[in-house]
C-alpha angles and dihedrals in degrees: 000000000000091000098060094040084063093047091053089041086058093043085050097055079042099059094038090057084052106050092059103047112103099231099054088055090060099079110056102191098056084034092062090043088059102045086044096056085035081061094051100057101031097092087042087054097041088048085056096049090044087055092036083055091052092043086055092051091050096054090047093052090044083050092049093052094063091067124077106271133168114257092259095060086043097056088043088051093058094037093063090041094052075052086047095050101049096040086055085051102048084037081058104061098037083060089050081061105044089051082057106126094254120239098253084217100055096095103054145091115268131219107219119203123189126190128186104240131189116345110059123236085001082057091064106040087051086059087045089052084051095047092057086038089061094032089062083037087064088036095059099047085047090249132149121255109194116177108230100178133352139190112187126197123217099251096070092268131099134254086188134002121171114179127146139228134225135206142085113295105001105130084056082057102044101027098100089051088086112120146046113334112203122205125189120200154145091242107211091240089071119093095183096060087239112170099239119194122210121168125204122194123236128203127181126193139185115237114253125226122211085250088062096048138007130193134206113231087221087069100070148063123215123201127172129194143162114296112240122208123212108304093026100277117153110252102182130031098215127065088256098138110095130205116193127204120202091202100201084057117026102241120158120189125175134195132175099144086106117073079215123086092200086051094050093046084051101050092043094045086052088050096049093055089049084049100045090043088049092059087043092055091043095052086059106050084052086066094050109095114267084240092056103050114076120228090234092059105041088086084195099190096215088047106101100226110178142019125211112198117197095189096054099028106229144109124229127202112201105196099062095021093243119157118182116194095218111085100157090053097043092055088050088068089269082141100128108104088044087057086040094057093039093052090045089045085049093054090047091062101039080053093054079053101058095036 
């Protein structure tokens, strides 16, 4: 491991000394992937120096034992090398994690679909509920929500809703919230105060660029028809709604949220890549060996991952058996120290792996 930490220090002064010759920043384009890389490595580098400092200090504590010194010294001494000790350690394995092979997608947008499951109008209250969790979510972290496709359901909840959100980061952040998603309630509907239990289903895909996935344009078939409001109503009186069908699969995506034809074609085209680059990923992580794959990071869609229990106010996460006591803030996007547990849970167990 050392080894390598030194390796990635010298590329680092490498690559400082070459993000600020001239020459270098003439060309933009080489100039962005530097400091780019430079960026990367640089918490990784400033993690080893800070263990490399408290390596030094141990050894010239050890060395300053060894003279004749008063009691006091002595007991201080030992003191600062028990600190010393413990610090190397933690440093350690903060290092084991940094060296972890990154994700390639955590840094990009997501695509969030969320679908009403089991329970009827509830059902759909429950993914509208979701879809503001994971909107004040965004909010908080000063990221972008854009709606991509809704379908609303008469009681103020959604069957569907598709949106995506932008910042950097954010599918490293939402990527463990794949799965069912189980809500129990008095809904407001029931008389008789009876608990009543819905599920919707979440799924959470990186964007994905040109350069992840291309399609032929043989391979689709584009249709476009009149956008129809709640109830059936025409909305628009131009064909303006668009549905999209990715032939080889069998994908169908519609969009008729945009007034805009071009803008419908766009946002269900954009779905259709994430779509398309989810099923390739996918496919690859099935060939990966079952003990090689954590449980955190399978986001098996039909796995119900997480309860959310309105009489007792808390919120249970079943892969890695977390309950946090505080409902009403979680569902206002107060997520944080759940992501923060599944990723650490998720590293564990990357780390079980290399070693």
């Amino acid at each position: 491991m050392l080894e390598k930490l030194s390796f990635i220090e010298n590329k680092y002064k490498e690559l400082s000394e070459k993000i600020i010759d001239p020459e270098v920043m003439s060309n933009i384009e080489e100039w962005q992937r530097l400091v780019k890389e430079h960026a990367e490595i640089e918490p990784i580098v400033m993690k080893y120096r800070e263990y490399t400092r408290a390596q030094k200090t141990l050894e010239e504590d050890k060395e300053l034992l060894k003279d004749k010194l008063d009691d006091e010294m002595r007991e201080l001494l030992k003191e600062e090398i028990n600190e010393c000790e413990e610090l190397i350690e933690k440093l350690e394995e903060e290092l084991k994690i940094l060296l972890l092979p990154k994700d390639p997608n955590d840094e990009k947008n997501v695509i969030v679909e969320i679908r009403a499951g089991a329970g009827g109008d509830e059902a759909g209250l429950f993914a509208g509920d979701l879809f503001r969790m994971y909107s004040r979510y965004a909010e908080r972290q000063g990221w972008k929500v854009e709606l991509m496709s809704t379908s609303e359901q008469g009681v103020g909840g959604f069957k569907e809703a598709i949106f995506m959100i932008k910042g950097k980061g954010a599918y490293s952040r939402l990527k463990y919230e794949s799965g069912v998603h189980r809500v129990q309630r008095v809904p407001t509907t029931e008389s008789s105060g009876r608990i009543h239990t819905s599920t919707a289903t979440v799924a959470v895909l990186p964007e994905a660029e040109d350069i992840d996935i291309e399609i032929n344009p043989n391979d689709i078939r584009v249709d476009v028809f009149r956008s129809s409001g709640n109830g059936g109503q025409s909305v628009n009186t131009t064909d303006s709604a668009v549905r999209i069908t990715h032939l080889p699969t069998g994908m169908v995506v519609s969009c008729q949220d945009e007034k805009s034809q071009h803008k419908n074609r766009e946002k269900a085209m954009k779905i259709l890549k994430s779509r398309l680059y989810d099923k390739l990923i996918r496919e690859q992580h099935a060939e990966i060996a079952e003990e090689r794959r954590s449980q955190v990071g399978s986001g098996d869609r039909s796995e119900r991952i997480r309860t959310y229990n309105f009489p007792q106010g808390r919120v249970t996460d079943h892969r890695i058996n977390m309950t946090i006591h505080k409902l009403e803030s979680f569902l206002d996007g107060d997520i944080d120290e759940m992501i923060d547990a599944l990723t650490t849970s998720d590293q564990a167990e990357k780390l079980k792996q290399v070693g």
